[in-house]
Residue frames as a rotation matrix with the C-alpha (Angstrom) as fourth column:
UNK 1
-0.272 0.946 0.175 143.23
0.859 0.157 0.488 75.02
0.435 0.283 -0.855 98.71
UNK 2
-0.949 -0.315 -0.012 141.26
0.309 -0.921 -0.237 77.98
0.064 -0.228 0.972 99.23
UNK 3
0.019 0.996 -0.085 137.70
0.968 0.003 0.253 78.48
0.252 -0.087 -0.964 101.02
UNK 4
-0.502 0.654 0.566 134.93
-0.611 -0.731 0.303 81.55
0.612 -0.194 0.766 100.91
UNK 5
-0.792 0.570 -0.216 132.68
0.412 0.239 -0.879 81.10
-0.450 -0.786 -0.424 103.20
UNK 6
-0.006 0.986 0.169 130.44
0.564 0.143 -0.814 83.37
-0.826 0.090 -0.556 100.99
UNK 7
-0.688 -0.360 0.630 130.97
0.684 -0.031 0.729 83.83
-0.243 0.932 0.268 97.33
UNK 8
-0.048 0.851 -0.523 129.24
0.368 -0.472 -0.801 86.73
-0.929 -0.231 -0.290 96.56
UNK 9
0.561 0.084 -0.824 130.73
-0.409 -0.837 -0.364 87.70
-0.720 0.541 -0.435 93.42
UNK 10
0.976 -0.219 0.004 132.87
0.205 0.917 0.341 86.14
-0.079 -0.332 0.940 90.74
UNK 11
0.905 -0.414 -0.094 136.22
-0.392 -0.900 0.193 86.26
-0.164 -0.138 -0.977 91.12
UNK 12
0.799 -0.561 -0.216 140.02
-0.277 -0.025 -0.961 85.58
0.534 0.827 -0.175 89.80
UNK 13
0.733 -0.674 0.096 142.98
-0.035 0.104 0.994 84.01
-0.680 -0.732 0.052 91.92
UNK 14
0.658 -0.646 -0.386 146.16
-0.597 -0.136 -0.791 84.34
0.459 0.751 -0.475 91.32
UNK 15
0.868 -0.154 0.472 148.36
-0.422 0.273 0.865 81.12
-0.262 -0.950 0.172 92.66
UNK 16
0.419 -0.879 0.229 151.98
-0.813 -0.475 -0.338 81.18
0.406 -0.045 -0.913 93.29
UNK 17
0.986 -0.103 -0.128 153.58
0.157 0.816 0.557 77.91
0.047 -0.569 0.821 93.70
UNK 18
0.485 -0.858 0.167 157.11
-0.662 -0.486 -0.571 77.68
0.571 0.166 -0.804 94.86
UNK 19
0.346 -0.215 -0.913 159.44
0.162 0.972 -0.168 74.77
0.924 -0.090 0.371 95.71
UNK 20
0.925 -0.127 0.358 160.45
-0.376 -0.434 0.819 74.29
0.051 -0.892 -0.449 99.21
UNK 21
0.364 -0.876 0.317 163.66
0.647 0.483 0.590 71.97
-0.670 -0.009 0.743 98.22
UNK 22
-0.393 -0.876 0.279 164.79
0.840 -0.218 0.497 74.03
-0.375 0.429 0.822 94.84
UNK 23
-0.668 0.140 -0.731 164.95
-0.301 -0.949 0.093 77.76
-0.681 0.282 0.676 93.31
UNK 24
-0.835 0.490 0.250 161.53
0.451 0.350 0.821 76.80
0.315 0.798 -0.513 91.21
UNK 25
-0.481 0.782 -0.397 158.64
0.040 -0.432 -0.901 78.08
-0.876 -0.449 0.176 90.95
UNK 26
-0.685 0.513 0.516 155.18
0.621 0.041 0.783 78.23
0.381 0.857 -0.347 88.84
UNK 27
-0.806 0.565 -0.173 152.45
-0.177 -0.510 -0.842 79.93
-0.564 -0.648 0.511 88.95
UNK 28
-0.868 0.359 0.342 148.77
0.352 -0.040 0.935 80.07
0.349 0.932 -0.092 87.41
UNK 29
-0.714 0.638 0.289 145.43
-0.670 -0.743 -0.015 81.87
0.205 -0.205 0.957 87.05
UNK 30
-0.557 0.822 -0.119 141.82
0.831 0.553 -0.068 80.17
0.010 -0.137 -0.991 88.83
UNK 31
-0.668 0.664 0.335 138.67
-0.454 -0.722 0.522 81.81
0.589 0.197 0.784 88.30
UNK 32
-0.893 0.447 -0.050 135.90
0.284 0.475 -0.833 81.18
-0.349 -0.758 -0.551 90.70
UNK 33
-0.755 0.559 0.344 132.30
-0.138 -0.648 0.749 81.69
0.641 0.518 0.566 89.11
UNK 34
-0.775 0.632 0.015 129.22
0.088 0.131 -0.987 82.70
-0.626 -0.764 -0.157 91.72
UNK 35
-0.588 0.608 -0.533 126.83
-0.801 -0.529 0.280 82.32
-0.112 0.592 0.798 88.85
UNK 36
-0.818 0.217 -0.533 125.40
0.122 0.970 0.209 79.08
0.562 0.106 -0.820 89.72
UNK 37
-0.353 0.856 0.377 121.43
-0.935 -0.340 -0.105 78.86
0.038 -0.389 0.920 91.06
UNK 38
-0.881 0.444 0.160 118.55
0.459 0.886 0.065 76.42
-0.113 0.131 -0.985 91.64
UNK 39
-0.599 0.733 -0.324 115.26
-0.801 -0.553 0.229 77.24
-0.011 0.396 0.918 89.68
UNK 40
-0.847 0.450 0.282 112.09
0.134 0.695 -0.706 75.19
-0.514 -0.561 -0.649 90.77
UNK 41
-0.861 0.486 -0.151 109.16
-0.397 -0.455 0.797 74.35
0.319 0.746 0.584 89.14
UNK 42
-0.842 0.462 0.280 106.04
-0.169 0.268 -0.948 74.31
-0.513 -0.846 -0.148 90.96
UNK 43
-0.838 0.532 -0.118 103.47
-0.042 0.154 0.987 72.51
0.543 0.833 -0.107 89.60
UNK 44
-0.478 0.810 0.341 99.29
-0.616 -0.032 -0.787 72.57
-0.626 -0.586 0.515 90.61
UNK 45
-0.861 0.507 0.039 96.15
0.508 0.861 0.014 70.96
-0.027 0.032 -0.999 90.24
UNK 46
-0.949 0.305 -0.085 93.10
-0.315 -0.935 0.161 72.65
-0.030 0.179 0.983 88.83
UNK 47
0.194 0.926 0.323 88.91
0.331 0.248 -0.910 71.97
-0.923 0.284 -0.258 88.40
UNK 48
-0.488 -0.119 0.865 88.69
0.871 -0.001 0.491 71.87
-0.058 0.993 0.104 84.38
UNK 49
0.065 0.572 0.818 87.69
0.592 -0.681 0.430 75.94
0.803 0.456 -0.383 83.35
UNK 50
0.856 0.498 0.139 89.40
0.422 -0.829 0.368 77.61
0.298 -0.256 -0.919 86.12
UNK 51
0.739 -0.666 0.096 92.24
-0.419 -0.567 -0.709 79.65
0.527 0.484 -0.698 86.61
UNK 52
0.747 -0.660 -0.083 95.58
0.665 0.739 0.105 77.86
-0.008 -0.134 0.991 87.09
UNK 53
0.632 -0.769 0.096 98.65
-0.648 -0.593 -0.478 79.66
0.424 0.240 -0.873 88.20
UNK 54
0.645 -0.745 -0.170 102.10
0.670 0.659 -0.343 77.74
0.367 0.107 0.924 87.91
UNK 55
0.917 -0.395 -0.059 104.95
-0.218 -0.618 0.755 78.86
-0.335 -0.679 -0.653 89.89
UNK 56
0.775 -0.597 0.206 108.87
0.137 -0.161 -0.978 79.36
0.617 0.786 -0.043 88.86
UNK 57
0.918 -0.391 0.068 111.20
-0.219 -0.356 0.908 80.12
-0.331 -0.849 -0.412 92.08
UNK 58
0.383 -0.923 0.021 114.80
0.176 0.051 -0.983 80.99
0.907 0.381 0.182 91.48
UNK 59
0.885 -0.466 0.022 117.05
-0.158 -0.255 0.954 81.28
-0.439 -0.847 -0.299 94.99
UNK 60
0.696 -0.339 0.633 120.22
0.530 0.838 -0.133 82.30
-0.485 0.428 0.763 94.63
UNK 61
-0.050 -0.406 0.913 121.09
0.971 -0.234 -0.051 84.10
0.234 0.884 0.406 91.50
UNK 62
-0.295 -0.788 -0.541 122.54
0.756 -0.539 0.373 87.02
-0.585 -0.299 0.754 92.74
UNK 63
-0.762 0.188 -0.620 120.61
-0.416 -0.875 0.246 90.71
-0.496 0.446 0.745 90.96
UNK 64
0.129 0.878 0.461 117.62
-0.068 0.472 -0.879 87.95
-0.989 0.082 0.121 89.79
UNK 65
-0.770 -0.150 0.620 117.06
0.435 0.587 0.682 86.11
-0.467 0.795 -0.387 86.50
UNK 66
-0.535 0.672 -0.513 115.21
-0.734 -0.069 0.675 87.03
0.418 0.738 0.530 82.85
UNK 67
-0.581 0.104 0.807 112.42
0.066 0.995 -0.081 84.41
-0.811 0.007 -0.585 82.53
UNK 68
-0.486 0.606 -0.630 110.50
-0.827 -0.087 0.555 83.42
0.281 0.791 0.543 79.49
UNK 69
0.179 0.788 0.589 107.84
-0.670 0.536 -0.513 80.69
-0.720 -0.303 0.624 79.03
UNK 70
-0.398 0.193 -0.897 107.38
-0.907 0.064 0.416 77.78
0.138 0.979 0.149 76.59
UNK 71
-0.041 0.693 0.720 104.71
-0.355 0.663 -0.659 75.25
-0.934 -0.282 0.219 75.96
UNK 72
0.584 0.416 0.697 104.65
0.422 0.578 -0.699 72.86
-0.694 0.702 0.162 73.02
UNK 73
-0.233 -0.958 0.170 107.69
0.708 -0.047 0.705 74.35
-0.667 0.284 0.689 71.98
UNK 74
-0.150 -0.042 0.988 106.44
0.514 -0.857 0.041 77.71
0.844 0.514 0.150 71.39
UNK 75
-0.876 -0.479 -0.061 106.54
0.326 -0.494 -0.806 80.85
0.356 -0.726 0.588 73.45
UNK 76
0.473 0.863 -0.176 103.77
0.860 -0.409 0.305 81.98
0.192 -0.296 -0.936 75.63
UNK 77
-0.864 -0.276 0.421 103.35
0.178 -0.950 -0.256 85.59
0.470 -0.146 0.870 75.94
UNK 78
-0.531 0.747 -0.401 100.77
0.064 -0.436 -0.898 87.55
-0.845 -0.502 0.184 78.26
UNK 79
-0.788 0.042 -0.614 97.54
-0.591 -0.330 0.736 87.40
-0.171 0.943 0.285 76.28
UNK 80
0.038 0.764 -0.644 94.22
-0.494 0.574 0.652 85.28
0.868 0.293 0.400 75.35
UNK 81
0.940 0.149 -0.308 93.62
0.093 0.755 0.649 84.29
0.329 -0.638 0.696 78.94
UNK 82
0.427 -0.773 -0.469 97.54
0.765 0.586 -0.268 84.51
0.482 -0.245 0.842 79.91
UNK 83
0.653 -0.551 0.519 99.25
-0.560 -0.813 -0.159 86.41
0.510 -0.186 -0.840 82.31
UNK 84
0.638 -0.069 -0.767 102.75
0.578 0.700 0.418 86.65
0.508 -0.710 0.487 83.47
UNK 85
0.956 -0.134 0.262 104.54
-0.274 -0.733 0.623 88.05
0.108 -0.667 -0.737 85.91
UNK 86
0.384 -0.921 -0.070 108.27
-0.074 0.045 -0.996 87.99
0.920 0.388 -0.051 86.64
UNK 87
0.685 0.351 -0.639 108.58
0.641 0.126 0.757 88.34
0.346 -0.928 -0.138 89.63
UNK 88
0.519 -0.492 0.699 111.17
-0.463 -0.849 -0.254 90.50
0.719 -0.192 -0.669 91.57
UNK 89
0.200 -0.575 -0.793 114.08
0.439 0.776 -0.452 89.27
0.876 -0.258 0.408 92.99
UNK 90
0.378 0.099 0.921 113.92
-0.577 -0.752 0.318 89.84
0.724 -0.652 -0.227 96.80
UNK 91
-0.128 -0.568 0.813 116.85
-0.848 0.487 0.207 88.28
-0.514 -0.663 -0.544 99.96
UNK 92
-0.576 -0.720 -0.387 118.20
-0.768 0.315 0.558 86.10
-0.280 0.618 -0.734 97.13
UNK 93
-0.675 0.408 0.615 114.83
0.609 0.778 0.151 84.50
-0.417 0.477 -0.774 95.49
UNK 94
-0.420 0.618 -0.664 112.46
-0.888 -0.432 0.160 85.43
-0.188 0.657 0.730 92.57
UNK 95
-0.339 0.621 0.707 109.17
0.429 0.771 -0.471 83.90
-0.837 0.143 -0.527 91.71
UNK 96
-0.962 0.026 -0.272 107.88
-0.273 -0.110 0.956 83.89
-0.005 0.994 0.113 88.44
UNK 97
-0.155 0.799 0.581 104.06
-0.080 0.577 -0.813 83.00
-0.985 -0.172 -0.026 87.52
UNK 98
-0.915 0.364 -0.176 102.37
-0.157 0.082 0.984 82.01
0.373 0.928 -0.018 84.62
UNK 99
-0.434 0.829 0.352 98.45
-0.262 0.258 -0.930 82.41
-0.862 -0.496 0.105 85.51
UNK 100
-0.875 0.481 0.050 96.21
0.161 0.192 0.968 80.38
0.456 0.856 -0.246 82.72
UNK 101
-0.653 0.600 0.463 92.45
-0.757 -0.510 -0.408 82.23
-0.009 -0.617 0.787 83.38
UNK 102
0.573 0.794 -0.204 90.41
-0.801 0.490 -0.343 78.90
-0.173 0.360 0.917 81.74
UNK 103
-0.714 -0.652 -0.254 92.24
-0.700 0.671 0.244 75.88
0.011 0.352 -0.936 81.65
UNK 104
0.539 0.755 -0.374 90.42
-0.839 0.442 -0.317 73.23
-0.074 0.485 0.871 79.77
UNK 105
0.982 0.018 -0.189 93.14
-0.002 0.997 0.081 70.35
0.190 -0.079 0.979 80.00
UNK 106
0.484 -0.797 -0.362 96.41
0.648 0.048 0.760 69.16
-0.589 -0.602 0.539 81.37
UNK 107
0.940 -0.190 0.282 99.59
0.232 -0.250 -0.940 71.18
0.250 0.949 -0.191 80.06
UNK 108
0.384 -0.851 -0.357 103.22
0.595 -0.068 0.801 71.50
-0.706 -0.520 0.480 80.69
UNK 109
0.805 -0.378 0.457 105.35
-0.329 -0.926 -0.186 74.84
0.493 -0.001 -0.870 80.54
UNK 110
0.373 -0.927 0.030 108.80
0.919 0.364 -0.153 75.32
0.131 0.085 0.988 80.47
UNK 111
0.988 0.121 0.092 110.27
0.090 -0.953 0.290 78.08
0.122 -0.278 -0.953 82.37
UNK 112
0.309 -0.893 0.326 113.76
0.626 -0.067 -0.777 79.74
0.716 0.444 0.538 80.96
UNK 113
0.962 0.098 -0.253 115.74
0.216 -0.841 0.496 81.84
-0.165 -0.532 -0.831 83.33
UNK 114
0.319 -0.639 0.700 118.51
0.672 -0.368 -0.643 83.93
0.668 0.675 0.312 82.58
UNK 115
0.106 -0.506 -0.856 121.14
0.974 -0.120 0.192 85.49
-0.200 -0.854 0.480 85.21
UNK 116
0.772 0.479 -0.418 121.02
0.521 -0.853 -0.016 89.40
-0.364 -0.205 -0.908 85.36
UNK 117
0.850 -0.500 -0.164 124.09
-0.472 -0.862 0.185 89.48
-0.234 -0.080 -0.969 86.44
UNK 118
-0.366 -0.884 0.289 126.24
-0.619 0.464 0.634 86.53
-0.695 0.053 -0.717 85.33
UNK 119
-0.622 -0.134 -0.771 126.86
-0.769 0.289 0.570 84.38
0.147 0.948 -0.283 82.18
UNK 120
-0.973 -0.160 0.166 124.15
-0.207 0.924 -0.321 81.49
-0.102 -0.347 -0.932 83.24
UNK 121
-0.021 0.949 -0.315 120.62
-0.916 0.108 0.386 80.07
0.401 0.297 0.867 82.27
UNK 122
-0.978 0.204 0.052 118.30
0.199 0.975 -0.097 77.00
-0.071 -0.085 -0.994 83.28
UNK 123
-0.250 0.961 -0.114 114.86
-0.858 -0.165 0.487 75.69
0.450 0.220 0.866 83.11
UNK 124
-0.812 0.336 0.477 112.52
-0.198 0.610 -0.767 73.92
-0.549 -0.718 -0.428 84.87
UNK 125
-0.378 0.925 -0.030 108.99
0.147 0.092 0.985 71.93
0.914 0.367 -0.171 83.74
UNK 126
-0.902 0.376 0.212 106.31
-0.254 -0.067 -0.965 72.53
-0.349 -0.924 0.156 85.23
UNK 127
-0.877 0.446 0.180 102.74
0.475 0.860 0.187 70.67
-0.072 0.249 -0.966 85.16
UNK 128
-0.779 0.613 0.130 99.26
-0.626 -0.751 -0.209 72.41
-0.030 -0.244 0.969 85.15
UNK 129
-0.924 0.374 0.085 96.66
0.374 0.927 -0.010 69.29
-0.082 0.023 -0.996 85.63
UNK 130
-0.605 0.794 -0.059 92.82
-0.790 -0.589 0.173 69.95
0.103 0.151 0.983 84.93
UNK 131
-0.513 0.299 -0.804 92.01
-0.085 0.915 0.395 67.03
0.854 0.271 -0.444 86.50
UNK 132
-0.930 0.179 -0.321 90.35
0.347 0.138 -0.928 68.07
-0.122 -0.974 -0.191 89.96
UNK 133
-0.266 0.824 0.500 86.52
-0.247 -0.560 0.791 68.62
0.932 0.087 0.352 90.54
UNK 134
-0.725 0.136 0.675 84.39
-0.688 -0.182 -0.702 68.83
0.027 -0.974 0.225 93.25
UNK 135
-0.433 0.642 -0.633 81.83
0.255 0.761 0.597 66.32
0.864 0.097 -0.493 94.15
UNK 136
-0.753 0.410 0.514 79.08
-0.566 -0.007 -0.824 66.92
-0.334 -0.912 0.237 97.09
UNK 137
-0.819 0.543 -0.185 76.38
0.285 0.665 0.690 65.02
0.497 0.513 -0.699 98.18
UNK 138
-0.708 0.553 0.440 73.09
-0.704 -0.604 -0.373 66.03
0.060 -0.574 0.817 99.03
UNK 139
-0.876 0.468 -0.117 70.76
0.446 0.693 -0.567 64.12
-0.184 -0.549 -0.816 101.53
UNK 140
-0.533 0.835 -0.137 67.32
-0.389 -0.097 0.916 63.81
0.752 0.542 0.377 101.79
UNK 141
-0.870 0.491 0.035 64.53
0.044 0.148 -0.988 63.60
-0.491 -0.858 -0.151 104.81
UNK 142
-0.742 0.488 -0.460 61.46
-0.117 0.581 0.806 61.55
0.661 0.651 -0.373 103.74
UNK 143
0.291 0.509 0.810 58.28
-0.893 0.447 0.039 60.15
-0.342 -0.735 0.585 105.30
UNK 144
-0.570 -0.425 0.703 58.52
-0.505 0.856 0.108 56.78
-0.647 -0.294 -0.703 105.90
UNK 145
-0.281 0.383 0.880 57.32
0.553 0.814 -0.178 54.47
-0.784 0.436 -0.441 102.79
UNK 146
0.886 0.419 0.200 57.28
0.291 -0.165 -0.943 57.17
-0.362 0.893 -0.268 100.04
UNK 147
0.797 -0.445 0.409 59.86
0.557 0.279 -0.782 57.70
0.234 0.851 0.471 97.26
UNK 148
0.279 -0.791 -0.544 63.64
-0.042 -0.576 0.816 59.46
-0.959 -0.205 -0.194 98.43
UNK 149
0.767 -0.075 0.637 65.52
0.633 -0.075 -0.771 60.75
0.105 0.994 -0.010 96.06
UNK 150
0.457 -0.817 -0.352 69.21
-0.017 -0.404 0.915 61.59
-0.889 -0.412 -0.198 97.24
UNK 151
0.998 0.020 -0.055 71.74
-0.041 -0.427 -0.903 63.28
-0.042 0.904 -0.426 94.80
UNK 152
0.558 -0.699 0.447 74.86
0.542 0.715 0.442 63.29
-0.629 -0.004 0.778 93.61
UNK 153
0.986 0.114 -0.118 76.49
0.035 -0.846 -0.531 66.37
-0.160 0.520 -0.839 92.34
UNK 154
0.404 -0.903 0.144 79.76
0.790 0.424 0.443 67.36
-0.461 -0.065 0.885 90.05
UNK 155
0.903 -0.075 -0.422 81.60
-0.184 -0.958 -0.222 70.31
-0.388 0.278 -0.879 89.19
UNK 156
0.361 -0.718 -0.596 84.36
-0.904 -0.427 -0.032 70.99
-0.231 0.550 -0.803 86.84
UNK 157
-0.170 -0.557 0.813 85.06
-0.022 0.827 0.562 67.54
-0.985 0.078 -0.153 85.53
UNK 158
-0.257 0.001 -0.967 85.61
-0.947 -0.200 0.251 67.82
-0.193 0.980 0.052 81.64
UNK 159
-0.569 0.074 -0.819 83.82
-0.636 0.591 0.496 65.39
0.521 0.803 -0.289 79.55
UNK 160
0.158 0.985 0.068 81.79
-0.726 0.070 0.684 64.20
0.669 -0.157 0.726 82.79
UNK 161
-0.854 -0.435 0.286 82.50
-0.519 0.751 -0.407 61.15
-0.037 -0.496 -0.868 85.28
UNK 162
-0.394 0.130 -0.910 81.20
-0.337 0.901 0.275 57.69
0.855 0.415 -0.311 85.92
UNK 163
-0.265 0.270 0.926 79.14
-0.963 -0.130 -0.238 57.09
0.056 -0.954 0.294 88.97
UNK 164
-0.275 0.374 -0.886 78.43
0.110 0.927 0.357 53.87
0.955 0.000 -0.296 90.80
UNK 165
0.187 0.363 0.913 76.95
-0.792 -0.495 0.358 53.59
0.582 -0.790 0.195 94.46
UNK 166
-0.724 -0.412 -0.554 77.57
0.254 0.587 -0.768 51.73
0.642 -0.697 -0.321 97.65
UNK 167
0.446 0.635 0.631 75.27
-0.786 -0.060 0.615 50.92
0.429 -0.770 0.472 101.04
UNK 168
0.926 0.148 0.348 76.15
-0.336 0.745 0.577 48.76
-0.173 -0.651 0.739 103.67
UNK 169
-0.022 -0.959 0.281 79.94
-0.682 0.220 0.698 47.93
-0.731 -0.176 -0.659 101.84
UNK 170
0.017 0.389 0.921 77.31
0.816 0.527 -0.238 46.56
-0.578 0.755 -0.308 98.68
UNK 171
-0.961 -0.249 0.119 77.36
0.198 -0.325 0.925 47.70
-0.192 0.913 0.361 95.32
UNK 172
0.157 0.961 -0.230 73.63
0.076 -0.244 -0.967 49.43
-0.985 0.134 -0.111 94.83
UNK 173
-0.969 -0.245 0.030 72.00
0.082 -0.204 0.976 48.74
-0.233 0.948 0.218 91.48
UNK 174
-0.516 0.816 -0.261 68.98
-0.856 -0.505 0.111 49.69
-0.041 0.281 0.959 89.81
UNK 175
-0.490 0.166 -0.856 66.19
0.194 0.978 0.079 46.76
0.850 -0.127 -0.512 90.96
UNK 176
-0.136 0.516 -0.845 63.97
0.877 0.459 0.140 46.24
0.460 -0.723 -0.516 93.68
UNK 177
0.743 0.670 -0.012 62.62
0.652 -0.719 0.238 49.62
0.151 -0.184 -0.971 93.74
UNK 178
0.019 -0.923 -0.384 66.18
0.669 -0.274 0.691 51.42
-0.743 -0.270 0.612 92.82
UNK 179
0.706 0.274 0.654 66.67
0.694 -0.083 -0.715 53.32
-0.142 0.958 -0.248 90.53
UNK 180
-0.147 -0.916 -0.373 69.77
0.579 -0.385 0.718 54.89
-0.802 -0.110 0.587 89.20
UNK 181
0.851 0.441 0.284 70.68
0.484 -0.451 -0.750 57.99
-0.203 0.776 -0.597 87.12
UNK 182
-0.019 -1.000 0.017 74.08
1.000 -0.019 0.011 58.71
-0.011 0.017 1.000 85.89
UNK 183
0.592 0.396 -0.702 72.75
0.181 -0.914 -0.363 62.00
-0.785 0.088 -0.613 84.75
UNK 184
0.745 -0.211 0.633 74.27
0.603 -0.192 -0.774 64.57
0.285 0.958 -0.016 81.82
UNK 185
-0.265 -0.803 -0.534 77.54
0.726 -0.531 0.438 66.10
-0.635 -0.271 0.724 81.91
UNK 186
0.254 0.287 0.923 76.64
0.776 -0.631 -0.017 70.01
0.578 0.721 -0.383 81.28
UNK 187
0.534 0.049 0.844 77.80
-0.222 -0.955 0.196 73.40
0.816 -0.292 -0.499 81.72
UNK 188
-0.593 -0.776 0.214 80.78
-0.457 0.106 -0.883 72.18
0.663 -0.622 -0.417 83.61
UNK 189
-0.263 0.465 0.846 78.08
-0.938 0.083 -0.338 70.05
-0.227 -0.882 0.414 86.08
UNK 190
-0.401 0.357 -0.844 76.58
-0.451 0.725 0.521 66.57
0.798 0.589 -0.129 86.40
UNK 191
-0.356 0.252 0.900 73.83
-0.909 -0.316 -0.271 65.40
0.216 -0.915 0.341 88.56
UNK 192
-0.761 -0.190 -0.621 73.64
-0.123 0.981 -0.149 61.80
0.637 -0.036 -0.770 89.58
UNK 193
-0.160 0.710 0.686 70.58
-0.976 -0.217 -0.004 61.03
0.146 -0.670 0.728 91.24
UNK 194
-0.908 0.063 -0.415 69.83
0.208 0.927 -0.313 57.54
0.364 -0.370 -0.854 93.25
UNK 195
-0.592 0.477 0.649 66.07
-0.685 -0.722 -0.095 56.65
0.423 -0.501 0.755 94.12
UNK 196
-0.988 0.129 0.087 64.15
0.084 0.912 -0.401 54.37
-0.131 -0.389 -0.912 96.42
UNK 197
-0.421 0.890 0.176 60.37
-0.144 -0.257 0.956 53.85
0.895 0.377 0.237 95.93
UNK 198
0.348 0.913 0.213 59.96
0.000 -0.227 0.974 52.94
0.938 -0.339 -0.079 99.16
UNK 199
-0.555 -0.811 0.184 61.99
-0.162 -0.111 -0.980 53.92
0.816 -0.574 -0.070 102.27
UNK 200
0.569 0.568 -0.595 61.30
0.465 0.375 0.802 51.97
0.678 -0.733 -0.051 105.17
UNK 201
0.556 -0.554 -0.620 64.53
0.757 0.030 0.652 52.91
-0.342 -0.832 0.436 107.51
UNK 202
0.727 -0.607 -0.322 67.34
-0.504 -0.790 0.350 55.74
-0.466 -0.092 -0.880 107.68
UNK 203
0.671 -0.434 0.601 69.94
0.545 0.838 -0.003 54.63
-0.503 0.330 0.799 105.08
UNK 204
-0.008 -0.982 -0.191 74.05
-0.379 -0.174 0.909 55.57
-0.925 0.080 -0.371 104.17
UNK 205
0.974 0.138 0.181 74.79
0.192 -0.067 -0.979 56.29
-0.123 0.988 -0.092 100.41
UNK 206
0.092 -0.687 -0.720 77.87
0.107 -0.712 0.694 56.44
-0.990 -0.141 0.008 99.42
UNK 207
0.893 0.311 -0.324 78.50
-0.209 -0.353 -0.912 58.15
-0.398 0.883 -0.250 95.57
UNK 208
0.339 -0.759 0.556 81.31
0.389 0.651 0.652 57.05
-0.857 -0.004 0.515 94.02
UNK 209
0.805 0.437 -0.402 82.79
0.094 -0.762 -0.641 59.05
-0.586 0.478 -0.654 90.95
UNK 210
-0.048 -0.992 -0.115 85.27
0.479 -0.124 0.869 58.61
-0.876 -0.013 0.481 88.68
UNK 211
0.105 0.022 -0.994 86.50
-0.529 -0.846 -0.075 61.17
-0.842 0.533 -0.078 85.64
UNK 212
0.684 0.189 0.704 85.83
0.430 0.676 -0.599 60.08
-0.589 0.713 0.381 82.23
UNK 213
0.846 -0.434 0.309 88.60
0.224 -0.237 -0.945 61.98
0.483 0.869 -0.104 80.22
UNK 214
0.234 -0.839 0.492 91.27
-0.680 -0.503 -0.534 62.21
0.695 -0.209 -0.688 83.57
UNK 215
-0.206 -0.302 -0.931 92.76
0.222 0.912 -0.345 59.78
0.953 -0.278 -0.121 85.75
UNK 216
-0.970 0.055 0.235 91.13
-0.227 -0.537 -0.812 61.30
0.081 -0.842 0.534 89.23
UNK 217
0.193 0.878 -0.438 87.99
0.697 0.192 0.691 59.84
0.691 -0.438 -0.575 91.28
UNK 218
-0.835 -0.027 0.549 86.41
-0.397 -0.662 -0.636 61.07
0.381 -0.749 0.542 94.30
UNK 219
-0.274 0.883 -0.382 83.76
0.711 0.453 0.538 60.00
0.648 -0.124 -0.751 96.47
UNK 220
-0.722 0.342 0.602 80.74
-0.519 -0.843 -0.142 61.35
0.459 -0.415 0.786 98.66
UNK 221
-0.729 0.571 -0.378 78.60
0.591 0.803 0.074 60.21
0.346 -0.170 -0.923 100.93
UNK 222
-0.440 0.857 0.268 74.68
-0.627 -0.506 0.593 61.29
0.643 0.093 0.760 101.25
UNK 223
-0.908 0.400 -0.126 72.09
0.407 0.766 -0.499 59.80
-0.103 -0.504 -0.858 103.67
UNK 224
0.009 0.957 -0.289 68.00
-0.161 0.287 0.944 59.32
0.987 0.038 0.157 102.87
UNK 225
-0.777 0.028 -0.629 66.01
0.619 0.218 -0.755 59.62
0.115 -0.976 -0.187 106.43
C-alpha cells in the first residue's frame, strides 16, 4: 500500500511485484485521480418580492470549477431580474451565486460544476423559499372608557395571511364591544386592526398570523393603555 499525505495532482504508479520464494515477478500500472470535490448548496429564505441570493460553494477542486444553473429543467442565464456570478476560486473554495431581484414564490435551482482542471462534474439543489414576512405590532395609549384601536401589520406575505387574536391565553372575538378586522392584502401589506369600544384597564394583545398561500406563521404582540 501506498499513502500521500496530500494529493495534489493526479498521478500514475508504477508497481513491481516480485516473489520472495521464486524467480517471479509481475508488475502493473495504478492511477490515482485528485479530481474528486464537495459542492454545497446553500439554500435561503426570502419576504415574497425581494431579492433572494442562493449560494453554490465548491472546496476542493483544485484551479476551481465551470458552473451553470438550472431551474425547471431549463437554463438560467443572467437576465430579467437574474444575476450570476461565478465566483473565483480562492485557498481551495469557490462560491457561486445566483441572485433572483423579485422573487414572487418558492423555487429550486440546480447548480452544475465542472473541474477546470480535471475530468469531473457534480451538482447540488438548492431551495429559494418566499415564504418569510414581517409582522409588527403597533400599540395604542387611550383615555380611559373611549374606543382603542391597536393594529396589526404585514409585509411581504403573498396572497395575504389569516389573523386571529389572543388576551389573557383566550381566543378574542368580535362581541361585547370587539371588533375585529382581518383587513386587505395589498401592495405587498395587510393591516389587521382589533378594537375595543370601551377600555376600562391596560390590556396585552397578542396578533397571531398565519400565511395564506405558504406554510409559515408568525406572531406579535401589541398592548392598548
Amino acid at each position: 500500500m501506498l499513502s500521500m499525505d496530500n494529493l495534489s495532482t493526479d498521478s500514475l504508479f508504477y508497481c513491481i511485484v516480485q516473489s520472495t520464494q521464486y524467480p517471479a515477478s509481475s508488475s502493473g500500472n495504478t492511477t490515482v485521480s485528485a479530481s474528486v470535490y464537495e459542492i454545497i448548496g446553500i439554500s435561503t429564505e426570502v419576504k415574497v418580492g425581494s431579492a433572494a441570493t442562493i449560494t453554490c460553494k465548491t472546496t476542493g477542486s483544485e484551479g476551481g470549477v465551470s458552473v451553470t444553473w438550472e431551474s425547471g429543467g431549463n437554463t438560467v442565464a443572467t437576465g430579467s431580474g437574474i444575476t450570476l456570478n461565478e465566483g473565483t476560486f480562492i485557498n481551495g473554495e469557490q462560491v457561486a451565486t445566483l441572485t433572483v431581484a423579485n422573487l414572487q414564490q418558492d423555487t429550486s435551482y440546480t447548480c452544475n460544476t465542472v473541474s477546470k482542471t480535471y475530468t469531473h462534474s457534480d451538482s447540488a439543489t438548492v431551495v429559494v423559499k418566499a415564504n418569510v414576512f414581517e409582522i409588527i405590532g403597533i400599540s395604542a395609549e387611550v383615555k380611559v372608557g373611549s374606543v382603542a384601536t391597536i393594529t396589526c401589520k404585514t409585509t411581504g406575505s403573498e396572497g395575504g395571511v389569516s389573523v386571529t387574536w389572543e388576551s389573557g391565553g383566550n381566543t378574542v372575538v368580535t362581541g361585547s364591544g370587539v371588533t375585529l378586522n382581518e383587513g386587505t392584502f395589498a401592495n405587498g401589506e395587510q393591516a389587521a386592526t382589533l378594537t375595543v369600544a370601551n377600555l376600562q384597564q391596560d390590556t396585552s394583545y397578542t396578533c397571531n398570523t398565519v400565511s395564506k398561500t405558504y406554510t409559515h406563521s408568525n406572531p406579535a404582540s401589541v398592548v392598548v393603555g
